[in-house]
C-alpha positions as CSV (number, residue, x, y, z in Angstrom):
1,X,5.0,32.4,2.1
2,X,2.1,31.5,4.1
3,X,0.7,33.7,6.7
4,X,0.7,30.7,9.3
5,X,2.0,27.2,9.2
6,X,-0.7,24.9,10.3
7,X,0.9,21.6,8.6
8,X,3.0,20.7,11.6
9,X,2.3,16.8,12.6
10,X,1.5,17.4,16.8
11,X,1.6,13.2,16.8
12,X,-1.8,13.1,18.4
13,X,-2.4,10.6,20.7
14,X,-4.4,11.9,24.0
15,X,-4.9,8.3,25.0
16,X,-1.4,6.6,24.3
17,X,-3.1,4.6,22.2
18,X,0.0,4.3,19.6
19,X,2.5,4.0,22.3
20,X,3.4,0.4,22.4
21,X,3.2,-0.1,18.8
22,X,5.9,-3.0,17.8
23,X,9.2,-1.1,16.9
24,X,9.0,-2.9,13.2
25,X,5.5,-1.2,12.9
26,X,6.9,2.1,13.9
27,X,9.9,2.2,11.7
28,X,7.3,1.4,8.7
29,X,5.4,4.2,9.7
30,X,8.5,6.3,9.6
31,X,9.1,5.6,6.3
32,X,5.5,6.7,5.8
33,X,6.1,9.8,8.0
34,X,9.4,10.1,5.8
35,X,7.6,10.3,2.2
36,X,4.7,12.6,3.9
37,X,6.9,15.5,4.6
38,X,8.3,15.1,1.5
39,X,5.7,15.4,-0.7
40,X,2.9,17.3,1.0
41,X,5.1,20.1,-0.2
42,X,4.1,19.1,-4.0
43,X,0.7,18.9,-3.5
44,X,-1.4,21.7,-3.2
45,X,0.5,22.6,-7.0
46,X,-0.8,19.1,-7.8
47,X,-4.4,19.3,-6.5
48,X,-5.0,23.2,-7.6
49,X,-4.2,21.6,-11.3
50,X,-5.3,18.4,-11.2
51,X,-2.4,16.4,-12.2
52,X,-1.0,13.2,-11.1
53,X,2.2,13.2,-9.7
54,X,3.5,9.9,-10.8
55,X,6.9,10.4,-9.6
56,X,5.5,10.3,-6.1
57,X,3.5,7.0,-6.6
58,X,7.1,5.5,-8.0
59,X,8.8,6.9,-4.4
60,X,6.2,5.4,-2.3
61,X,7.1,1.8,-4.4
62,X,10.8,2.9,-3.4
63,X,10.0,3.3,0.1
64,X,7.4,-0.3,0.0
65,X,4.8,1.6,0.8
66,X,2.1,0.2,-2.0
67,X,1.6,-2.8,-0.7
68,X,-1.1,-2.5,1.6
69,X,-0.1,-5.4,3.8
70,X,-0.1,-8.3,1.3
71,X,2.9,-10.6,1.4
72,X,4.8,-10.2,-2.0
73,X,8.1,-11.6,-2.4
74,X,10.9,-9.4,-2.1
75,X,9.0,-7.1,0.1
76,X,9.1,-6.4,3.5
77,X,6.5,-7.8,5.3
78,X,3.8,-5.4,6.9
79,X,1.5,-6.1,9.7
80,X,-2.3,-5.4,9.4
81,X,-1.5,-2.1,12.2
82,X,1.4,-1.4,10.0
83,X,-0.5,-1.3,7.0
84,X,-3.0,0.6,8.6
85,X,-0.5,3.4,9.7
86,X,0.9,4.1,6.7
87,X,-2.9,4.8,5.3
88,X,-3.2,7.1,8.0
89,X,-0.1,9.0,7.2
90,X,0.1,9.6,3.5
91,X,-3.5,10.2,3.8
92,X,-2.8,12.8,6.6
93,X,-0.6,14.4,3.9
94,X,-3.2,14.3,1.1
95,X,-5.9,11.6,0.5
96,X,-4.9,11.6,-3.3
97,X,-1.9,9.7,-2.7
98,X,-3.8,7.4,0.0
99,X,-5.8,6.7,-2.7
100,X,-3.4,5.3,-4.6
101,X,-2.4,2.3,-1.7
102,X,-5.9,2.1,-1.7
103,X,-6.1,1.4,-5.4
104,X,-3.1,-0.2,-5.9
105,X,-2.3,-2.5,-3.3
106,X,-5.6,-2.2,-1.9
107,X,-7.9,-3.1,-4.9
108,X,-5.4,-4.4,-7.6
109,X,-2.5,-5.8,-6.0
110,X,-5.0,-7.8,-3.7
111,X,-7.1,-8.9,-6.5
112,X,-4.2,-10.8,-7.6
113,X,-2.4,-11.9,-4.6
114,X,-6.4,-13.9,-3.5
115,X,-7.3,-14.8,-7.0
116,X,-4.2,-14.9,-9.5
117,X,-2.3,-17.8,-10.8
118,X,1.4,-18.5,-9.7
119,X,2.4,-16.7,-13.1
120,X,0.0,-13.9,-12.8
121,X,1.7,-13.1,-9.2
122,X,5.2,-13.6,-10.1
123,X,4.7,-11.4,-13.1
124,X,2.7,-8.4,-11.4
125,X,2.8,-8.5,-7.5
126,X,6.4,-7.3,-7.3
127,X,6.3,-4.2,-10.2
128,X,3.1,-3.5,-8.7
129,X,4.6,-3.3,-5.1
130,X,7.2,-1.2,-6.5
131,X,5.3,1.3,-8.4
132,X,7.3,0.2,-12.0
133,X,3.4,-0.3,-13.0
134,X,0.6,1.1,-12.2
135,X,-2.7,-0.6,-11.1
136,X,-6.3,-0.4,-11.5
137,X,-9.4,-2.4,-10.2
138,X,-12.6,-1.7,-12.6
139,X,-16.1,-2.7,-11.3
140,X,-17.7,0.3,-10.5
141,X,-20.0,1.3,-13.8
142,X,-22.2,4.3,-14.7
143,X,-25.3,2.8,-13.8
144,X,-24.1,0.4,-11.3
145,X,-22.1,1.5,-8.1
146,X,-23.5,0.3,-4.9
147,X,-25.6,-2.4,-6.7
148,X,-22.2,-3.5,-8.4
149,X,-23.5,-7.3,-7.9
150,X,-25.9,-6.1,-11.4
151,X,-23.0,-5.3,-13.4
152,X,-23.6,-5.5,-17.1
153,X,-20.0,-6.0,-18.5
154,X,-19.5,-9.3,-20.6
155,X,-16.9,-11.8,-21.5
156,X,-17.4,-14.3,-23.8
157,X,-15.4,-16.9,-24.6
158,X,-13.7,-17.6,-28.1
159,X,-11.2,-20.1,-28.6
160,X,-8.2,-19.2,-26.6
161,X,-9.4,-15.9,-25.5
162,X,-12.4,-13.8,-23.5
163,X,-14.2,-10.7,-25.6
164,X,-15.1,-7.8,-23.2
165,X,-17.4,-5.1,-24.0
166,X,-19.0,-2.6,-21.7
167,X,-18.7,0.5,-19.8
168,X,-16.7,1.3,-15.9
169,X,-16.6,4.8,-14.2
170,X,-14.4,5.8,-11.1
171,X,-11.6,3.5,-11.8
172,X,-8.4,5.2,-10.4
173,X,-5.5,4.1,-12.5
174,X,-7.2,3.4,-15.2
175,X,-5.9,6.1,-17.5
176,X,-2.4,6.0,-16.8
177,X,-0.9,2.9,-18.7
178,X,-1.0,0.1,-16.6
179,X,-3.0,-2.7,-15.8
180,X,-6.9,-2.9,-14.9
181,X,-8.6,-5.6,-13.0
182,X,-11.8,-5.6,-15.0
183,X,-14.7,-7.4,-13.6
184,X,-17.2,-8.9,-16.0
185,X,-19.6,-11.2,-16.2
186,X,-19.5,-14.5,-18.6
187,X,-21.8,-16.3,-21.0
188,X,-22.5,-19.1,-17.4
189,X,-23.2,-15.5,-15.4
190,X,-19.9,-16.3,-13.4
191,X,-18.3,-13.1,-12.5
192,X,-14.7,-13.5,-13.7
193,X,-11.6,-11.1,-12.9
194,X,-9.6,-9.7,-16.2
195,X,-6.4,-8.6,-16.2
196,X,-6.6,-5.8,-19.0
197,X,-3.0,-4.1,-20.3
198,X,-4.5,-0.8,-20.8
199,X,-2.7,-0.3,-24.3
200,X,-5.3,-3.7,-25.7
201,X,-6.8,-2.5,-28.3
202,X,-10.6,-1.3,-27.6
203,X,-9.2,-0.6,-24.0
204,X,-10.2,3.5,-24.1
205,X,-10.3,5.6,-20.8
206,X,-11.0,9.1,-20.6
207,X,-9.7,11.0,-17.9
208,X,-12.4,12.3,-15.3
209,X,-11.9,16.3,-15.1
210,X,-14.1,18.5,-13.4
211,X,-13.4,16.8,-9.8
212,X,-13.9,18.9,-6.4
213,X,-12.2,16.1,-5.0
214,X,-9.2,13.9,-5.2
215,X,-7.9,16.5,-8.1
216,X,-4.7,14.5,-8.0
217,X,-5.3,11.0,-8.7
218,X,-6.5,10.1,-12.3
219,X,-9.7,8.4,-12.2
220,X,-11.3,6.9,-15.4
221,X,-14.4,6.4,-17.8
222,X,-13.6,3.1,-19.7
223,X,-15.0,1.8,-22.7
224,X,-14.5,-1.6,-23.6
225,X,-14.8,-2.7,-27.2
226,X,-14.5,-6.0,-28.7
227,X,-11.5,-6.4,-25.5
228,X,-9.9,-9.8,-26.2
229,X,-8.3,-11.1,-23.2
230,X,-5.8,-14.4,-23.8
231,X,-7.3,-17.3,-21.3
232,X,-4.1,-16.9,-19.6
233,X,-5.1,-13.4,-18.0
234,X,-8.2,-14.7,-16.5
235,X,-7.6,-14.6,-12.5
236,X,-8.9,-18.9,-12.0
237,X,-9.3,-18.1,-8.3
238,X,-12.6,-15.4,-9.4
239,X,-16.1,-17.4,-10.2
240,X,-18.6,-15.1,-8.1
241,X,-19.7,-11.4,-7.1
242,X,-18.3,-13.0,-3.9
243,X,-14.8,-13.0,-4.9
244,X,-14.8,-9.1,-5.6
245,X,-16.8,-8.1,-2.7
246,X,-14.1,-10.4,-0.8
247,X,-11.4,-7.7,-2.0
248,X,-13.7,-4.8,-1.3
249,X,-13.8,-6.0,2.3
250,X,-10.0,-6.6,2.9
251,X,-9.5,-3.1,1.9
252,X,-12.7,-1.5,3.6
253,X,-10.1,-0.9,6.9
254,X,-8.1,0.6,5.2
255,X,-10.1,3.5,4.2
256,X,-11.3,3.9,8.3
257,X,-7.5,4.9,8.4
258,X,-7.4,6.9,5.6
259,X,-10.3,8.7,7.2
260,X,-8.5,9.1,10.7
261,X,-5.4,10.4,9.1
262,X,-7.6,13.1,7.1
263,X,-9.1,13.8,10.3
264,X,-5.6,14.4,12.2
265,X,-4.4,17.1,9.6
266,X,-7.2,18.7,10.3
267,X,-7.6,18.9,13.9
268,X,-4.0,19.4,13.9
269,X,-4.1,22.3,11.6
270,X,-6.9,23.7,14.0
271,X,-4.9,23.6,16.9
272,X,-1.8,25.1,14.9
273,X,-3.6,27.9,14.1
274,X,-5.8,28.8,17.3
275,X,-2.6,29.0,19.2
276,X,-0.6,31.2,16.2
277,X,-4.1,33.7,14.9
278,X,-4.2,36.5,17.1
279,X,-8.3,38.1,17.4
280,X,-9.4,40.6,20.0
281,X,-5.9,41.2,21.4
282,X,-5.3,37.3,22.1
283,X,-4.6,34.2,20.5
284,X,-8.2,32.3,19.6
285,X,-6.6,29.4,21.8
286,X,-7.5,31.1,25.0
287,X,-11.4,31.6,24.1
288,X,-13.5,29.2,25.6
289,X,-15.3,28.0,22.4
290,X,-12.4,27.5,20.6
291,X,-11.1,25.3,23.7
292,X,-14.7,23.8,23.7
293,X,-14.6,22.7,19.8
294,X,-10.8,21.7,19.7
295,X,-11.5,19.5,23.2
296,X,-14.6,17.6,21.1
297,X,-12.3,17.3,17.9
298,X,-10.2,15.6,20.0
299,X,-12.6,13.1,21.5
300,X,-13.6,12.4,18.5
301,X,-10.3,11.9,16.8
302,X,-9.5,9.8,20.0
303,X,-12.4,7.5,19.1
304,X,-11.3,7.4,15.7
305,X,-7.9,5.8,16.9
306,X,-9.2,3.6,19.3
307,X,-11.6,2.0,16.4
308,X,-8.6,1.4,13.6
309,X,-6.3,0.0,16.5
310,X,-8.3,-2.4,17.5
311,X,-9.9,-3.4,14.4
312,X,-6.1,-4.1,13.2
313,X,-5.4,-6.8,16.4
314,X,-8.6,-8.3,15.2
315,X,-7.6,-8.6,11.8
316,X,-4.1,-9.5,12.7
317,X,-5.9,-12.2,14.7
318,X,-8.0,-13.3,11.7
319,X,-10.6,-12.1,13.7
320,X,-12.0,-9.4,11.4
321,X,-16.0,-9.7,11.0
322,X,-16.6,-8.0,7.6
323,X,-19.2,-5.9,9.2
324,X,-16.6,-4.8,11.7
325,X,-15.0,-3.5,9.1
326,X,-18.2,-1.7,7.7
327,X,-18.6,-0.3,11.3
328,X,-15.1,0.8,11.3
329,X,-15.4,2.7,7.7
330,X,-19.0,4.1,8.7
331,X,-18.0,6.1,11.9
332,X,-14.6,7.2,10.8
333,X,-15.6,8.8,7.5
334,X,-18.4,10.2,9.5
335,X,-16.5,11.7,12.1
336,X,-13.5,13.1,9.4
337,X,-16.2,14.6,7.6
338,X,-17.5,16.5,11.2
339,X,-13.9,17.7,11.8
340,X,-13.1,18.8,9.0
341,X,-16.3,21.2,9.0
342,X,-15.4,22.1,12.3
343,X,-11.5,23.0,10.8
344,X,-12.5,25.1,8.1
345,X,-15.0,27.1,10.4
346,X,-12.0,27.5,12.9
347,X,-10.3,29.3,10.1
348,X,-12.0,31.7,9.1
349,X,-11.6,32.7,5.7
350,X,-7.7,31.4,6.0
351,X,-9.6,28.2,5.8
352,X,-10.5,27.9,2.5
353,X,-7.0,28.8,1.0
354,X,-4.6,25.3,0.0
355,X,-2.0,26.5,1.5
356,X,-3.6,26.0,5.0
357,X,-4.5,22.4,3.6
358,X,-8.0,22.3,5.5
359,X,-10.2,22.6,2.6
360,X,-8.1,20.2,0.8
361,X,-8.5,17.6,2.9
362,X,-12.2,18.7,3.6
363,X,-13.1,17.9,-0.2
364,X,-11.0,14.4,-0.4
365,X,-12.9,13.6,2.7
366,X,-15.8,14.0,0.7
367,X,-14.6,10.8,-1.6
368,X,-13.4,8.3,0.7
369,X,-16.8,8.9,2.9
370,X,-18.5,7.3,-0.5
371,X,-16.2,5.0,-2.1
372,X,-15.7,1.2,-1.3
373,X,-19.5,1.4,0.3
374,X,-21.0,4.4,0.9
375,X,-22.5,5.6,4.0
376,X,-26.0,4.2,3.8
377,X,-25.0,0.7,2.5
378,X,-22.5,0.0,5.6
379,X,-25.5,1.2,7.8
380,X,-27.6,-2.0,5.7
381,X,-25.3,-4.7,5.8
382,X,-24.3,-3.6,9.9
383,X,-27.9,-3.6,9.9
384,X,-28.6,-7.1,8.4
385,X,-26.2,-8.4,11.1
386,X,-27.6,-6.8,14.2
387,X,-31.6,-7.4,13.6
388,X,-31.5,-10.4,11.3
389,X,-33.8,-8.5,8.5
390,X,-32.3,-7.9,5.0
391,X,-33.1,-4.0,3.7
392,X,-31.8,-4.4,0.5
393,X,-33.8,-5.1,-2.7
């Protein structure tokens, strides 16, 4: 048994700032709430050995949690805030599993839902939604990541079908038997979308081991051989690097909740364990500094809240400026990565045990600050909107 129970949710909220949340909203995030204290009980097993807990992907499909705000028939609807809440939960249970509505609803469901046929939709949105399959979304390759817009991987055309060959890295999903969303470029220099069964022959993905971070989610090298790809799982809607990045930005929110519900568990756990670790013949709650560092955790974390909820009335609006977005993911990861140091010092040497969840969250942290943009290219492209001066290459 643990020495001290620091996973307690405290439900946060110093300014109110979730208190007159729509009641539809709410009961989603209960659901969320729900599958949270259900599984972060599994996970530090899951993370320690770096293995995938499908079964828990398949419950959050139960519980329509995968679907990342995108209307699929058959599902209940989800509002941008809604959406946005349940990435803050599960994440505030573990970010592996908010990976996975990042990656599957977030980066495959979506590519579909903007750029798919009628038939493409019908046939994937609702398994996907569900969790019966598994989704991945493949542009990120070994020598290309932030300068995606170069990516090397072709399709040309023959007859009735496309032939892919090249390389992808990072792909979450992509090694578990589903379907990948494999971006390529054709013989024109369009950038086309591919829907890819992962059991096509010259489809092979290798497992990434050796992760410090986001130990339970499989993420993927792929090689692509001689792929042929019927016409028919072409997504029409995708012509341009645009049409990608367009998905990108849709889920780039998302990730500034992730962030604030990785940055929740931690102050939380900080405040659970001031008030229950005894040093010095009292508890560290009543030391100044301790006060002093859980006060500017909170401020933070406050901040944190006040940037996802408004960003999600803007969205819900379809008022969302992409850089907005950028903004959002930039100070968020920024500021989950500074409370989360802040946690792990707070513990002490219980800090970097799993069962007090800290370092855990402290490492995943680590991936969602770089992933979907990192730091330094949100900073360029906020940049390019505020001064009118383009610093990329």
């Amino acid at each position: 048994m643990p020495d001290y129970d620091v996973s307690a949710p405290l439900d946060t909220d110093y300014y109110g700032v979730f208190r007159d949340i729509p009641a539809a909203d709410r009961a989603v995030w209960g659901r969320a709430r729900a599958f949270t204290d259900e599984a972060v009980p599994q996970m530090n097993d899951y993370w320690d050995r770096a293995e995938y807990p499908l079964h828990l992907v398949k419950r959050m499909g139960d519980l329509d949690l995968l679907s990342d705000g995108l209307a699929v028939p058959g599902q209940e609807p989800m509002s941008p805030l809604a959406a946005g809440l349940v990435n803050m939960e599960v994440s505030r249970g573990d970010g592996s599993l908010g990976t996975v509505i990042a990656v599957q609803g977030g980066l495959a469901m979506r590519s579909i839902a903007y750029f798919g046929s009628q038939e493409q939709k019908e046939r994937w949105l609702g398994p996907l939604a569900r969790g019966e399959e598994f989704g991945a979304f493949a542009l990120t390759e070994p020598d290309h990541g932030s300068d995606s817009v170069s990516l090397e991987t072709t399709a040309v055309r023959d007859g009735d079908e496309f032939v892919l060959n090249g390389e992808k890295k990072w792909i979450g999903n992509g090694s578990v038997g589903g379907i990948t969303v494999v971006w390529a470029r054709d013989e024109e220099g369009n950038v086309r979308g591919f829907l890819v069964r992962q059991d096509t022959t010259g489809y092979e993905a290798e497992t990434i081991t050796g992760k410090a971070s986001l130990r339970a989610i499989y993420q993927a090298r792929i090689r692509l051989e001689n792929v042929r790809i019927p016409v028919a799982d072409v997504l029409p809607g995708t012509r341009t690097f645009k049409d990608a990045s367009t998905v990108l930005v849709a889920t780039r929110l998302g990730v500034a909740w992730s962030a604030l519900g990785h940055a929740t568990a931690v102050y939380e756990a900080a405040l659970n364990y001031a008030k229950q670790r005894t040093q010095f013949g009292k508890p560290l709650a009543k030391f100044q500094l301790v006060q002093e560092r859980l006060s500017h955790m909170l401020a933070e974390l406050t901040s944190m809240q006040l940037h996802c909820v408004h960003m999600a009335s803007l969205d819900a609006a379809g008022a969302l400026r992409p850089t907005q977005a950028s903004m959002a993911k930039y100070h968020n990861t920024r500021k989950a990565r500074e409370l989360a140091s802040i946690a792990r010092d707070m513990l002490g040497g219980n800090g970097i045990l799993l069962e007090n969840h800290v370092v855990r969250h402290l490492l995943d942290i680590e991936s969602i600050h770089t992933y979907e943009g990192t730091e330094s290219v949100q900073a360029l492209l906020i940049g390019r909107e505020v001064t009118g001066h383009s610093a990329f290459a």
